[in-house]
C-alpha positions in Angstrom: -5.0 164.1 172.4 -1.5 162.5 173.7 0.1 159.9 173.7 0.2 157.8 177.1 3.5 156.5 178.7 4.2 154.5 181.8 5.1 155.8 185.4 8.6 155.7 186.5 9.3 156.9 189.9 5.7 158.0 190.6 5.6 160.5 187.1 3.9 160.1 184.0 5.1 161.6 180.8 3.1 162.2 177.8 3.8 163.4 174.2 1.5 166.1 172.8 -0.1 165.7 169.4 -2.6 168.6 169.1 -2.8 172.1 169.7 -5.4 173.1 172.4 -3.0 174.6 174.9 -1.2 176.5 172.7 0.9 179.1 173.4 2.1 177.3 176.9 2.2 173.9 175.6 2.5 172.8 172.0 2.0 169.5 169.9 5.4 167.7 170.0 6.0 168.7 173.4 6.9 166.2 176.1 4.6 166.6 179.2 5.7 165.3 182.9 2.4 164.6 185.1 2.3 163.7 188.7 -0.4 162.1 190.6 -1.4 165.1 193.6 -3.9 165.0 196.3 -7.5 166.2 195.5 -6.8 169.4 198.0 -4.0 170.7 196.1 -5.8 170.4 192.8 -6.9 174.3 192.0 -8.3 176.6 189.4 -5.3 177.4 187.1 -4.1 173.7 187.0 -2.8 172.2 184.3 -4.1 168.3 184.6 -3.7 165.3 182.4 -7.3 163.8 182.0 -8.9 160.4 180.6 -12.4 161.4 179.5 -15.3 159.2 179.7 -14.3 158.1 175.7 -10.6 156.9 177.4 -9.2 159.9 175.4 -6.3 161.4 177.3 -6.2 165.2 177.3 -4.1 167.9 179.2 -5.8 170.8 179.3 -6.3 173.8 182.5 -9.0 173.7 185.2 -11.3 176.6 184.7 -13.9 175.8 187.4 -14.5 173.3 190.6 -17.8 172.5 191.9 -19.5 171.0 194.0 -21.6 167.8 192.9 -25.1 168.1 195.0 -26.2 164.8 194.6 -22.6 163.0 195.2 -20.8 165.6 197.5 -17.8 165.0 195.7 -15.8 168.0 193.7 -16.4 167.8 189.5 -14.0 169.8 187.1 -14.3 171.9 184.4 -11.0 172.0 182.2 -10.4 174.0 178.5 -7.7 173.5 176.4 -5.6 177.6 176.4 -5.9 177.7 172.8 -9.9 176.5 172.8 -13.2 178.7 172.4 -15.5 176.6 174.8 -15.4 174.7 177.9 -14.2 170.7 177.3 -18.1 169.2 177.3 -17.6 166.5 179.9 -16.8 167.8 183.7 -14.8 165.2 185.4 -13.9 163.6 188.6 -10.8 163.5 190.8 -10.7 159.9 189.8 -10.2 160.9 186.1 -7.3 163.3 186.8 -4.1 161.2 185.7 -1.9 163.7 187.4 -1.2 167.4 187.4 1.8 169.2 185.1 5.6 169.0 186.8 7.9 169.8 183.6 7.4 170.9 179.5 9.7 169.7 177.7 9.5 171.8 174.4 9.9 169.5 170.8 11.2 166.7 172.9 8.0 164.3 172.2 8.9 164.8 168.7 12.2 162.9 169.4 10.4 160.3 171.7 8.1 159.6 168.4 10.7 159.4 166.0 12.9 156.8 168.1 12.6 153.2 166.9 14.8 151.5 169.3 13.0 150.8 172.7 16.4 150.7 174.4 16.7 154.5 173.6 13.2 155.6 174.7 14.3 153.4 178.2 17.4 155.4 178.3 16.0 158.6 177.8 12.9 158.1 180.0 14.9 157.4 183.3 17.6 160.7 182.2 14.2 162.8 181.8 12.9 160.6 185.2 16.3 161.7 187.1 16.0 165.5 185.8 12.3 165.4 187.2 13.1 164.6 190.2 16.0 166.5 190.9 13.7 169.6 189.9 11.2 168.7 192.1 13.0 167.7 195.0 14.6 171.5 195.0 10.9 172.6 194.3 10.0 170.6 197.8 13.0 171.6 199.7 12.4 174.9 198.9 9.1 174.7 200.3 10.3 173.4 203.6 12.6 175.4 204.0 9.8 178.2 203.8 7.6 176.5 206.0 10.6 176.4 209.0 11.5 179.7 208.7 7.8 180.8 209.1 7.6 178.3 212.2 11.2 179.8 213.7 9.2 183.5 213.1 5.9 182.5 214.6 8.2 181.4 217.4 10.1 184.7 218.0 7.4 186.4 217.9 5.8 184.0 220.5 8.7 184.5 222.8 8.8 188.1 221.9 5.3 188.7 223.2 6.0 186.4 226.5 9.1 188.9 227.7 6.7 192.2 226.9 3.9 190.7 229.3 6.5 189.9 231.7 
């Protein structure tokens, strides 16, 4: 179970307060969750969930199926540091968002702050941080997807001078 926060700049952040993902992620921990698009939702993900009893959970997808009577995709999801399979299989429309950032111990601090003004503060540093991380991550991944694009294309004009 965790405790919910509001979205700043498209992100979610959520504190911890039990074990069932243990080792990767630990009670106290800070959790940063980001709404995705159903296709890039996989087996391995780490998701923040609100079950059918409006209990928010993060735990990892262990299995995606297909629902024959709907059509639509259904997900199975375990806490790391559970025996069994969480009970309920969900929907895409269930998924709160899938894991960005850990922040070790820091939902301990979040917990233990009194003044609001502090939480704001710190919310919108840890907001800033996110961002910047996963605007590398993004640019990163553009970058990879040109180069592949520049290579497809000398290999294109590569193969038009050897049938010439």
């Amino acid at each position: 179970m965790i405790k919910r926060r509001k979205r700043y700049f498209g992100y979610k952040a959520y504190v911890i307060t039990t074990d069932s993902m243990k080792p990767g992620i630990r009670e106290g921990d800070a959790i940063i969750v980001e709404k995705c698009e159903q296709e890039k939702l996989g087996i391995g993900d780490i998701v923040t969930i609100k079950n059918a009893k409006e209990t928010i959970i993060t735990h990892r997808i262990t299995d995606i199926r297909d629902n024959t009577q709907t059509g639509e995709k259904e997900y199975v999801t375990k806490g790391d540091n559970n025996n069994v399979e969480d009970p309920e299989v969900i929907g895409y429309e269930d998924i709160e968002g899938k894991k960005v950032l850990v922040i070790p111990f820091f939902g301990h601090l979040l917990l233990s702050l009194k003044n609001k003004m502090y939480v704001i503060i710190l919310t919108i540093v840890i907001g800033l941080i996110v961002m910047h991380i996963v605007g590398k991550q993004k640019k990163r991944e553009m970058r990879r997807e040109k180069k592949k694009n520049e290579d497809s294309k000398t290999k294109e004009e590569i193969n038009i001078k050897d049938d010439s």
